[in-house]
SERO-4910 file (N, C-alpha, C, O; in steps of 0.05 Angstrom, whole numbers):
BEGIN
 pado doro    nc1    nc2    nc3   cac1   cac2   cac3    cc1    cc2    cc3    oc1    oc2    oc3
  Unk    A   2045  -1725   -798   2021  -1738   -807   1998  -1730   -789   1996  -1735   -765
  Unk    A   1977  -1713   -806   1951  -1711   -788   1935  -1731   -772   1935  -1752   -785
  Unk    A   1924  -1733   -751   1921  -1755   -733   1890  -1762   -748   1872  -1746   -753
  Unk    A   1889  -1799   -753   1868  -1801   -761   1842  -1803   -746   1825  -1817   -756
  Unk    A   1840  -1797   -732   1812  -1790   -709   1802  -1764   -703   1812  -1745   -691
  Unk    A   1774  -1769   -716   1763  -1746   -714   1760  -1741   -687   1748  -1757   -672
  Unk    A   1773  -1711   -677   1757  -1704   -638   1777  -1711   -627   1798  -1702   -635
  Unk    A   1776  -1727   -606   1790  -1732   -591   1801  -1759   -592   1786  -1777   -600
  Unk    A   1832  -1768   -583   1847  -1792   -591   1832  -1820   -578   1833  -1818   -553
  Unk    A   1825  -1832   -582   1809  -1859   -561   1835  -1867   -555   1838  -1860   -531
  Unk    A   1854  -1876   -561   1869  -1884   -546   1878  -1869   -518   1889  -1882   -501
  Unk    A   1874  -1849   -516   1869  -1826   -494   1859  -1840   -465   1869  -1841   -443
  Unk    A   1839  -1848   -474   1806  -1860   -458   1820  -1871   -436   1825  -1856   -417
  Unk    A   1832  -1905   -435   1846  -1915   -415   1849  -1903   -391   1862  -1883   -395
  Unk    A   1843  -1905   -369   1854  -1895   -339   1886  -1892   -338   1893  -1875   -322
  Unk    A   1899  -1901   -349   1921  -1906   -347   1942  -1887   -363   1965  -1881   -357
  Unk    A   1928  -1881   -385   1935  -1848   -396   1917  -1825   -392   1926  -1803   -395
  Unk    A   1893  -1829   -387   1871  -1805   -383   1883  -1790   -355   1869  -1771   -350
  Unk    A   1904  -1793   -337   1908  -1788   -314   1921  -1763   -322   1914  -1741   -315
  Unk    A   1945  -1770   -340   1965  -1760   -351   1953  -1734   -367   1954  -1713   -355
  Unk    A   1945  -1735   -386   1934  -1723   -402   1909  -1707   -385   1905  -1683   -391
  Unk    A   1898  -1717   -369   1874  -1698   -359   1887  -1666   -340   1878  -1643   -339
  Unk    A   1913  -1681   -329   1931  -1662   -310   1940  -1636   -335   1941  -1611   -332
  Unk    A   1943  -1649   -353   1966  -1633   -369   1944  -1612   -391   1953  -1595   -407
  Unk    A   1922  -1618   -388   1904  -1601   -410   1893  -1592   -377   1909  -1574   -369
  Unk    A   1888  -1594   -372   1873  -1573   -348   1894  -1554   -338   1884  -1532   -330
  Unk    A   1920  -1557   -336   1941  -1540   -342   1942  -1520   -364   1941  -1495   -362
  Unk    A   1942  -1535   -383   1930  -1518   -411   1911  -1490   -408   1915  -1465   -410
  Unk    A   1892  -1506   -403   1865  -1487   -401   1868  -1463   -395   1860  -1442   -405
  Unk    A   1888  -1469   -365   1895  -1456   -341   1920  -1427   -362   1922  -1402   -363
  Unk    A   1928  -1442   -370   1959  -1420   -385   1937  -1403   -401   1934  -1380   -393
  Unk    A   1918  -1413   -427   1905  -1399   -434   1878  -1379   -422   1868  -1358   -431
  Unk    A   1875  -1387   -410   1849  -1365   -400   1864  -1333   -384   1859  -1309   -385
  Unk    A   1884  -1352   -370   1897  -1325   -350   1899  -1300   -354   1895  -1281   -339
  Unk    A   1913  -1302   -392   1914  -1268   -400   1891  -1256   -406   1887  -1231   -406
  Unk    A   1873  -1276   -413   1848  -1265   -423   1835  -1253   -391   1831  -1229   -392
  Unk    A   1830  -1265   -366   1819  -1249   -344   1831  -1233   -330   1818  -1217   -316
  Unk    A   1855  -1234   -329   1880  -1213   -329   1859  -1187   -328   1843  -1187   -347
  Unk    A   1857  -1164   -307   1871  -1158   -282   1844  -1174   -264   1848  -1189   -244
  Unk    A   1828  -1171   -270   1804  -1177   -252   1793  -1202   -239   1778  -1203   -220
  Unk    A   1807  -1227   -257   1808  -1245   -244   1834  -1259   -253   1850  -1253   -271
  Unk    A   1832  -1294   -223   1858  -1303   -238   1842  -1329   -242   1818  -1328   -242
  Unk    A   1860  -1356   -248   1858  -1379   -254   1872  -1401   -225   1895  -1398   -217
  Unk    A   1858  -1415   -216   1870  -1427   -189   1861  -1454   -204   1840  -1459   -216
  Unk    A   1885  -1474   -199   1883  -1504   -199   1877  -1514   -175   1892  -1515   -156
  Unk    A   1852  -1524   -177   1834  -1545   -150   1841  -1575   -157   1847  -1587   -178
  Unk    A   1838  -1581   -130   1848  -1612   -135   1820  -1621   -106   1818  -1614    -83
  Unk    A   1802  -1639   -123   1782  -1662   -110   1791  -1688   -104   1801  -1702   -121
  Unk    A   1787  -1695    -79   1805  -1722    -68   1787  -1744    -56   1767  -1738    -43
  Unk    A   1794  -1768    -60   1768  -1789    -59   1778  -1811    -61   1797  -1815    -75
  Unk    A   1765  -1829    -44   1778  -1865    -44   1754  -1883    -62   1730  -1883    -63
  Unk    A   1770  -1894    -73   1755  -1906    -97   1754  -1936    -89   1771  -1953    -93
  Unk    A   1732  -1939    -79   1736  -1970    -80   1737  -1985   -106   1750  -2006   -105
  Unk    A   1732  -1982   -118   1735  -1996   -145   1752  -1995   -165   1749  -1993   -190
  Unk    A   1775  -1997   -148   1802  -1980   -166   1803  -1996   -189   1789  -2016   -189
  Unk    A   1816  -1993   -205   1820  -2003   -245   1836  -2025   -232   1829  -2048   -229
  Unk    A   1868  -2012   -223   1885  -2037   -212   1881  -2040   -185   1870  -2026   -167
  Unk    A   1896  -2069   -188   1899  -2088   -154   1929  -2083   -142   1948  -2089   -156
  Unk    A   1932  -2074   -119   1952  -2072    -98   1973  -2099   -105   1957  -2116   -114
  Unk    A   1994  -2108   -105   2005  -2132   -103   2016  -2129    -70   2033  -2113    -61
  Unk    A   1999  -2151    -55   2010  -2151    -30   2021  -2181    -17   2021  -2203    -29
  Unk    A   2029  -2178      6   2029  -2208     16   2058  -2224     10   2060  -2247     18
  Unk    A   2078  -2210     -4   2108  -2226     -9   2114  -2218     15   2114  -2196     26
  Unk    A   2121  -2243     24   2138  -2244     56   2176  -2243     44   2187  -2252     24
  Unk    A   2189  -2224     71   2211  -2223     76   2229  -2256     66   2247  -2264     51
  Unk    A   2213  -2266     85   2225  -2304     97   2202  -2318    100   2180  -2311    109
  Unk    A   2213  -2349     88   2188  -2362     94   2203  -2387    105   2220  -2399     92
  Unk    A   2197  -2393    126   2201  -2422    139   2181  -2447    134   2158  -2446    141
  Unk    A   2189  -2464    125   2178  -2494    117   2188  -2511    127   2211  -2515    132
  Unk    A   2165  -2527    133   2175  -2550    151   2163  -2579    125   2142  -2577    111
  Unk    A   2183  -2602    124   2170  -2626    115   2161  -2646    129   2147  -2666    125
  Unk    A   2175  -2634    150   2166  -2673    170   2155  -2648    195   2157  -2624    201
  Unk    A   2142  -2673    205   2120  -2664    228   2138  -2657    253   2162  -2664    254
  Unk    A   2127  -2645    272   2142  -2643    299   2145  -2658    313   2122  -2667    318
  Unk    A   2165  -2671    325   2173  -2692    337   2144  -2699    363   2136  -2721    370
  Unk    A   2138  -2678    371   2116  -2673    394   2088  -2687    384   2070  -2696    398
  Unk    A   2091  -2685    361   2065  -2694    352   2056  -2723    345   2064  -2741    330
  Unk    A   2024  -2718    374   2017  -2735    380   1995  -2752    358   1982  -2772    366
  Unk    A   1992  -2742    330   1983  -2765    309   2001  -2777    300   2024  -2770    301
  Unk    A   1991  -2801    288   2009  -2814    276   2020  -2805    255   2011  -2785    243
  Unk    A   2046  -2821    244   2054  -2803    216   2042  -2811    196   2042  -2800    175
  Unk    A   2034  -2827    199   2007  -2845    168   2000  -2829    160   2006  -2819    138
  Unk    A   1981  -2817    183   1954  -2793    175   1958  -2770    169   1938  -2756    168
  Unk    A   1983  -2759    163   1996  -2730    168   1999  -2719    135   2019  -2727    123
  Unk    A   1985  -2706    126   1990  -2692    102   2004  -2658    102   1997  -2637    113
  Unk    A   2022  -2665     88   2045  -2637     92   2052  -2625     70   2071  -2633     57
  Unk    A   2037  -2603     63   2035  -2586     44   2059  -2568     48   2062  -2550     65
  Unk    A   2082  -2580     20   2100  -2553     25   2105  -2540      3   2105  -2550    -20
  Unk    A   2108  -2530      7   2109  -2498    -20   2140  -2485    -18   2146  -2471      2
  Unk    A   2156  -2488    -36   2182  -2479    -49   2184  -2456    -49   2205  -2448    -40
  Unk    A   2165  -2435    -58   2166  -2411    -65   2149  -2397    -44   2148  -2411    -23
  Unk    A   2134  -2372    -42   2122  -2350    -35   2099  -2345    -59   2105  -2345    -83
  Unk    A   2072  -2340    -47   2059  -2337    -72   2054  -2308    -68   2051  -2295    -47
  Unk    A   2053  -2300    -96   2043  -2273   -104   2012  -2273   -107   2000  -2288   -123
  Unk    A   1999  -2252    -89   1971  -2254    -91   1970  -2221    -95   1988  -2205    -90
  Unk    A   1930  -2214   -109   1935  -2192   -117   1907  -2185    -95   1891  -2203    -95
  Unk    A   1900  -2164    -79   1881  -2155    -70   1871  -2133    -79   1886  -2114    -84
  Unk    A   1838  -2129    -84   1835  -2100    -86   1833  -2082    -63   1820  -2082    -42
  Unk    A   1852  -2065    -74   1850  -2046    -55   1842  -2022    -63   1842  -2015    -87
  Unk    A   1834  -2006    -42   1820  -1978    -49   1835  -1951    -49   1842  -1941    -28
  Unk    A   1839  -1938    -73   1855  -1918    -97   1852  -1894    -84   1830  -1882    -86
  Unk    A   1869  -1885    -73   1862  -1846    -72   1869  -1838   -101   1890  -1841   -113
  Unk    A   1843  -1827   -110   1844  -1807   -133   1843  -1775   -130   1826  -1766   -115
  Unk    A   1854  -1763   -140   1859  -1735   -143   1852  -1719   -166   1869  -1710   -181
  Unk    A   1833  -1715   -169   1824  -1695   -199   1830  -1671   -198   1831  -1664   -174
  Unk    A   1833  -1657   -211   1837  -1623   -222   1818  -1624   -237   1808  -1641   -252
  Unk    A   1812  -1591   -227   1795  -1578   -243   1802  -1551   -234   1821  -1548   -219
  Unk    A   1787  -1527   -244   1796  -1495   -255   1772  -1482   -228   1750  -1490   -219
  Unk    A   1787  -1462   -223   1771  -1452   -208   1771  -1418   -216   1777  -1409   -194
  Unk    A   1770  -1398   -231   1761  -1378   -238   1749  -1363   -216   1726  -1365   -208
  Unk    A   1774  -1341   -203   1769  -1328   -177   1775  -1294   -180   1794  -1286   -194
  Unk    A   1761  -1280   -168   1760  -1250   -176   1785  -1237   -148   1787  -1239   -123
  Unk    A   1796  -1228   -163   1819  -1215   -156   1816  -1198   -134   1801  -1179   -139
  Unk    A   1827  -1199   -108   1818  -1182    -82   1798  -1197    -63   1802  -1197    -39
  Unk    A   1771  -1212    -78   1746  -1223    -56   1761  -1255    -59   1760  -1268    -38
  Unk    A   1770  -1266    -75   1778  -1288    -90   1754  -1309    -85   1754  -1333    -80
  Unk    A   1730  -1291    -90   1704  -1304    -93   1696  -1326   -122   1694  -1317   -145
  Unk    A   1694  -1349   -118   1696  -1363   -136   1670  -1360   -167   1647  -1369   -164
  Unk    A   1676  -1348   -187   1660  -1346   -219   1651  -1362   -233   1628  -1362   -241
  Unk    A   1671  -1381   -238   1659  -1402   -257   1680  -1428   -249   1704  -1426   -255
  Unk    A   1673  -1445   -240   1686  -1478   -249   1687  -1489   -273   1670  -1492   -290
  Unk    A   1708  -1495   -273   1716  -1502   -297   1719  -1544   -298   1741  -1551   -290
  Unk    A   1702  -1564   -306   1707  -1585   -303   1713  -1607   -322   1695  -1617   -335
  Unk    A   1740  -1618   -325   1739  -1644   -347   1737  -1663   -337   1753  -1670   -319
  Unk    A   1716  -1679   -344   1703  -1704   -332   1731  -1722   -342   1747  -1719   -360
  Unk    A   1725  -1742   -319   1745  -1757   -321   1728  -1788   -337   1707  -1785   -349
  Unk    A   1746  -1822   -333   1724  -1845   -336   1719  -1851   -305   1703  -1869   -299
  Unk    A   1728  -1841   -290   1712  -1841   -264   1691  -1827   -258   1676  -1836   -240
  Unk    A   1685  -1801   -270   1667  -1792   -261   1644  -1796   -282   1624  -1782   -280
  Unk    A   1646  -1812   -302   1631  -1830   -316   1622  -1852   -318   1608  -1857   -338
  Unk    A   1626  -1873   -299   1618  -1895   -288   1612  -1896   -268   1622  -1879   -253
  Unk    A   1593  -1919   -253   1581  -1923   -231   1602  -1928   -209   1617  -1947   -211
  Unk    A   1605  -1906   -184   1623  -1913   -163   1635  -1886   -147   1621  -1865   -146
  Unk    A   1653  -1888   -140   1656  -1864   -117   1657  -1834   -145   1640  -1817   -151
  Unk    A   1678  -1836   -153   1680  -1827   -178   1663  -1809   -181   1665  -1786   -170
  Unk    A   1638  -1820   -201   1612  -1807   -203   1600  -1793   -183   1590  -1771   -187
  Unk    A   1600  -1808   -157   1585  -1794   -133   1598  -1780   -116   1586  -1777    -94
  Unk    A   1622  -1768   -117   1636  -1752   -116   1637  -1724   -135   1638  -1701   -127
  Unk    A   1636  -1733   -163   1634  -1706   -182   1601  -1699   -184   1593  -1677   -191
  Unk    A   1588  -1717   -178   1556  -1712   -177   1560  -1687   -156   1560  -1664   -165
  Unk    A   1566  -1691   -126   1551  -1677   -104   1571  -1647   -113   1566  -1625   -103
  Unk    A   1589  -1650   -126   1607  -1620   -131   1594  -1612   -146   1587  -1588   -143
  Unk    A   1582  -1628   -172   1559  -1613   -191   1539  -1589   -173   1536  -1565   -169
  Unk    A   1529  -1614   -167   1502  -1602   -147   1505  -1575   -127   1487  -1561   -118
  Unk    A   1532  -1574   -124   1543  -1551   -101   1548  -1523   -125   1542  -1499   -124
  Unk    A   1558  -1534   -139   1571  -1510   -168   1539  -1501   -179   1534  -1478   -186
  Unk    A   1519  -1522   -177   1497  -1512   -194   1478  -1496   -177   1466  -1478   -188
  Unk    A   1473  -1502   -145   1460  -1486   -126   1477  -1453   -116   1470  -1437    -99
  Unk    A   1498  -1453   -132   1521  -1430   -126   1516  -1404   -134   1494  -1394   -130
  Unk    A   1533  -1393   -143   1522  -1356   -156   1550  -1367   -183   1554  -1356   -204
  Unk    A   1561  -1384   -174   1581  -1397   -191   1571  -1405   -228   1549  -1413   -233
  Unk    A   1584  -1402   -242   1581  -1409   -267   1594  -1443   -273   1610  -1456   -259
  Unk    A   1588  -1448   -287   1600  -1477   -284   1605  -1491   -320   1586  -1491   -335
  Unk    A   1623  -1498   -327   1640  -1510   -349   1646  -1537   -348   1669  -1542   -342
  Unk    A   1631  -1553   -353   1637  -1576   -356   1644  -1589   -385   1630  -1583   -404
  Unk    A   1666  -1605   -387   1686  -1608   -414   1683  -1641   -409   1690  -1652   -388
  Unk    A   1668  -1656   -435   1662  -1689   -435   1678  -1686   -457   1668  -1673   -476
  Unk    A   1707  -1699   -462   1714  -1703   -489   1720  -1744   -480   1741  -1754   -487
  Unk    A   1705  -1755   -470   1707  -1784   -467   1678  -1793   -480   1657  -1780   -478
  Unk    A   1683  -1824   -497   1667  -1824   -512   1646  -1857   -493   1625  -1868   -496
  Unk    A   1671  -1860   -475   1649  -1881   -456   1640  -1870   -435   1644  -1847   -428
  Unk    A   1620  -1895   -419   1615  -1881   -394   1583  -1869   -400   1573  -1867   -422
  Unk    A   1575  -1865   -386   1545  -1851   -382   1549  -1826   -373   1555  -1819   -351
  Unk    A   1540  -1806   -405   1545  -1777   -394   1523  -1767   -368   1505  -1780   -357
  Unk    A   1531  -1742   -364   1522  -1731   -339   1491  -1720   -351   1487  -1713   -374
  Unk    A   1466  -1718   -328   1444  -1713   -324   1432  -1697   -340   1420  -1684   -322
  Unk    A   1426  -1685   -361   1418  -1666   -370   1381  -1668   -371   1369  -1689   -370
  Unk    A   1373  -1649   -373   1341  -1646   -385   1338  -1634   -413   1357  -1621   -424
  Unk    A   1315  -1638   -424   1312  -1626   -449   1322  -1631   -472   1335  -1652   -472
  Unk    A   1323  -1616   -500   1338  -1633   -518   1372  -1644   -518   1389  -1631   -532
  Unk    A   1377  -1660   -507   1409  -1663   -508   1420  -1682   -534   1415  -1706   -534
  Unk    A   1430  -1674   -548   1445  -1680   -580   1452  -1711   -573   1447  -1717   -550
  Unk    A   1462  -1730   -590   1468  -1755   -577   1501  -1755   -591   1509  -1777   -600
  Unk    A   1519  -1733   -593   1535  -1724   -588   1559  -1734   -577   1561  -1728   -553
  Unk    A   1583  -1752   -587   1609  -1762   -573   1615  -1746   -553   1617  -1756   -531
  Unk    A   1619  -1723   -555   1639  -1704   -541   1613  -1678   -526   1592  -1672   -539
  Unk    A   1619  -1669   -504   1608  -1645   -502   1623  -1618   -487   1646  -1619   -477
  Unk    A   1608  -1598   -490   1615  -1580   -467   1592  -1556   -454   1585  -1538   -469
  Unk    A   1585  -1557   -432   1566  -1545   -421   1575  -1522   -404   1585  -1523   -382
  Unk    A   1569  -1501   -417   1561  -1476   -400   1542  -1474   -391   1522  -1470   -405
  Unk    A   1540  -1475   -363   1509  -1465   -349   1520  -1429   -331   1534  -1424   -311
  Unk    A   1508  -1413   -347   1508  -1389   -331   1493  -1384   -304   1468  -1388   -304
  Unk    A   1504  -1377   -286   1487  -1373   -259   1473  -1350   -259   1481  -1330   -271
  Unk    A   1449  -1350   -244   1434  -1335   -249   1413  -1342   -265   1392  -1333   -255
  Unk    A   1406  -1356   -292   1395  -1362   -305   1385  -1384   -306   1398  -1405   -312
  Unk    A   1362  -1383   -300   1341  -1405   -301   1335  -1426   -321   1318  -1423   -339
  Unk    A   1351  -1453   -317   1345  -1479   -331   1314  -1482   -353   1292  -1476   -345
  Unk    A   1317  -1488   -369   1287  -1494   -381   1284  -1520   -371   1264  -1533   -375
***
């Protein structure tokens, strides 16, 4: 049965399968391009690394080994027992904290054979590097490094949330994109 979504699957989208799927098409990319630059260049998988404070999920921390409870007060103790309120708890509670996510992205790095001087980057935006947070300001300052470069740069948006990346000039209002910027050549 042909899949009924035009483009790309939304069910995709989620953090929780986009991880999966982003690894395994940038692999892709990687199998296809190779023969094509075959002898002169190759295909190198880069991996960008970053603490996310704002991770999707929460750490489960805080289950103790043993827990000791007491009901009655210590014999030592100098209040009375009138006044003595004694909170006891049967169980161990499960609490959830946020904690902060090492993320790992791939992306393509297109390198000339012998100088292994880097050509063109190759980038699939993730929903991190589409929302406000390390994410974004992490793939922002690699933008900015790829675009001040002699580097060519490929950026691949097939996510339909999120606030796409910076463009000037006419930009289509477009679900999906993909941007070739050639180096060398001057932006309008």
């Amino acid at each position: 049965m042909p899949s009924p979504f035009p483009g790309m699957n939304p069910y995709l989208e989620p953090p929780v399968f986009w991880s999966e799927f982003h690894n395994r098409l940038i692999v892709a990319i990687s199998d296809a391009l190779t023969p094509e630059l075959r002898p002169k260049y190759y295909v190198a998988v880069e991996t960008r690394t970053y603490l996310d404070d704002e991770a999707d999920e929460e750490l489960l921390v805080g289950v103790p080994d043993a827990l000791i409870l007491s009901s009655t007060p210590a014999v030592s103790d100098p209040v009375p027992s009138s006044s003595i309120a004694v909170a006891v708890q049967s169980r161990p509670v499960q609490v959830t904290l946020p904690m902060p996510e090492s993320v790992r992205e791939r992306y393509l790095e297109v390198r000339e054979v012998g100088t292994d001087a880097v050509v063109t980057v190759v980038e699939l935006l993730s929903p991190k590097n589409k929302r406000k947070g390390q994410g974004r300001t992490a793939y922002e300052k690699k933008r900015q490094q790829v675009l001040k470069s002699l580097s060519h740069l490929v950026e691949i948006d097939l996510l339909r949330a999120g606030v796409p990346m910076a463009m000037r000039g006419s930009v289509s209002r477009s679900l999906y994109r993909i941007l070739a910027r050639q180096a060398g050549v001057p932006t309008p």
